[in-house]
C-alpha positions as CSV (number, residue, x, y, z in Angstrom):
1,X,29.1,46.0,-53.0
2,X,29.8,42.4,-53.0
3,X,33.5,43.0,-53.5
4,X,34.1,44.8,-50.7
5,X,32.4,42.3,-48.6
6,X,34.4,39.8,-50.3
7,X,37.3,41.5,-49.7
8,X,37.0,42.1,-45.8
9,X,35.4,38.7,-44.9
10,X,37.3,36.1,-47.4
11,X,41.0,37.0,-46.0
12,X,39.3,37.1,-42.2
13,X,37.8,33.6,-42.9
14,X,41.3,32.1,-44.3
15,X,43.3,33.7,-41.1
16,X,40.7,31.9,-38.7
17,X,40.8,28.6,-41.2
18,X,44.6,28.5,-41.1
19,X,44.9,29.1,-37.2
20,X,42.4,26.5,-36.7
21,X,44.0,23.8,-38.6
22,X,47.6,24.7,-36.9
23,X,46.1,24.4,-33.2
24,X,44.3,20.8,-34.7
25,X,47.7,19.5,-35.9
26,X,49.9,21.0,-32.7
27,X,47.8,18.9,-30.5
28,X,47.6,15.6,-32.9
29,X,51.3,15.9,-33.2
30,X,52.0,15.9,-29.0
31,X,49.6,12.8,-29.1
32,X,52.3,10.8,-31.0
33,X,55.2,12.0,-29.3
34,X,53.9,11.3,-25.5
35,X,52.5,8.0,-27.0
36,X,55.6,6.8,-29.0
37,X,57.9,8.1,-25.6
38,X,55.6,5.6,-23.7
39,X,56.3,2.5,-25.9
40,X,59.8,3.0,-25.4
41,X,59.3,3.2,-21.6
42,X,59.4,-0.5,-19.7
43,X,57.4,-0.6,-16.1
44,X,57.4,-4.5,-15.5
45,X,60.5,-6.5,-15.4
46,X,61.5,-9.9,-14.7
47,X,65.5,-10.9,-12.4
48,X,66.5,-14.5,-12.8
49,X,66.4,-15.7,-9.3
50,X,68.6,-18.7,-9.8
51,X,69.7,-21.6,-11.8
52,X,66.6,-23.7,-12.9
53,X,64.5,-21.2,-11.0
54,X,61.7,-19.3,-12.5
55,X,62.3,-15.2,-13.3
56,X,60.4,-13.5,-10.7
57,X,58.1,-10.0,-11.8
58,X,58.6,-7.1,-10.4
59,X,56.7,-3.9,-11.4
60,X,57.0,0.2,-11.0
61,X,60.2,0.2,-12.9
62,X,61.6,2.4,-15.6
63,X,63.6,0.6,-18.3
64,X,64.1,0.3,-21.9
65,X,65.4,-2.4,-24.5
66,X,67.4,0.3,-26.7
67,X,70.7,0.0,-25.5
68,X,72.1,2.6,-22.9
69,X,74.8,2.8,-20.9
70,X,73.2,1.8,-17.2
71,X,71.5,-1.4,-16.9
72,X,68.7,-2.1,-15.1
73,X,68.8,-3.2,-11.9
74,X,66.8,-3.6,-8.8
75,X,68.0,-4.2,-5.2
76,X,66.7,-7.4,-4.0
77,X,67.2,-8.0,-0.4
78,X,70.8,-6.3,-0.3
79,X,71.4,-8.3,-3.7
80,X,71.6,-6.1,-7.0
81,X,69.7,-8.2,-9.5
82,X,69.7,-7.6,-13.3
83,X,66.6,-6.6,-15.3
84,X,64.9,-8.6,-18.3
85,X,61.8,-9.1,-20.2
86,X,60.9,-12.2,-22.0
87,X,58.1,-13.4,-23.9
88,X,57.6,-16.2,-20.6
89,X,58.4,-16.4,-17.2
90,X,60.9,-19.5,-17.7
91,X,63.4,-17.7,-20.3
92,X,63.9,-13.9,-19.4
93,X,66.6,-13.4,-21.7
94,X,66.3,-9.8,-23.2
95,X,68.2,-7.5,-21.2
96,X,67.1,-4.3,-20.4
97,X,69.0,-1.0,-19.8
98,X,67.7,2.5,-17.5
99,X,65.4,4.3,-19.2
100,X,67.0,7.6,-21.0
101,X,63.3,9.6,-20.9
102,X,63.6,11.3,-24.3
């Protein structure tokens, strides 16, 4: 008697084991990815606006540091200006390329 309960409900209990811990790792794994595409993705951006002049911010942008083969650029009254970051506003020095969107 206790065999064939064994038998029916220990491979039923390993089948619903095994497809729950594939659906938990599926989801954990699509966590990472959005979140590590994010990191890569640049929204705020600084342009040099002259010699001696602070870099002005601009936001709603879509850049990355790894190098591509578009910079970024924004249109600044009829002007196109070229896209940095930088650790403060007085050096903006890292330039910054469109982003590729994995």
């Amino acid at each position: 008697m206790k065999s064939k309960i064994f038998k029916t409900v220990f491979p039923a209990f390993a089948l619903m084991l095994a497809i729950m811990a594939s659906l938990a790792l599926t989801s954990a794994n699509n966590d990472v990815a959005e979140k590590e595409e994010d990191a890569t993705k640049i929204t705020i951006a600084l342009y040099k606006n002259g010699i001696g002049q602070p870099c002005v911010e601009v936001q709603d942008v879509c850049c990355q540091e790894e190098v591509a083969e578009e910079l970024c650029t924004i249109n600044v009254n009829g002007i196109d200006r070229q896209l940095f970051k930088a650790r403060t506003h007085t050096s903006c020095n890292i330039l910054l390329y469109k982003w590729q969107g994995y």
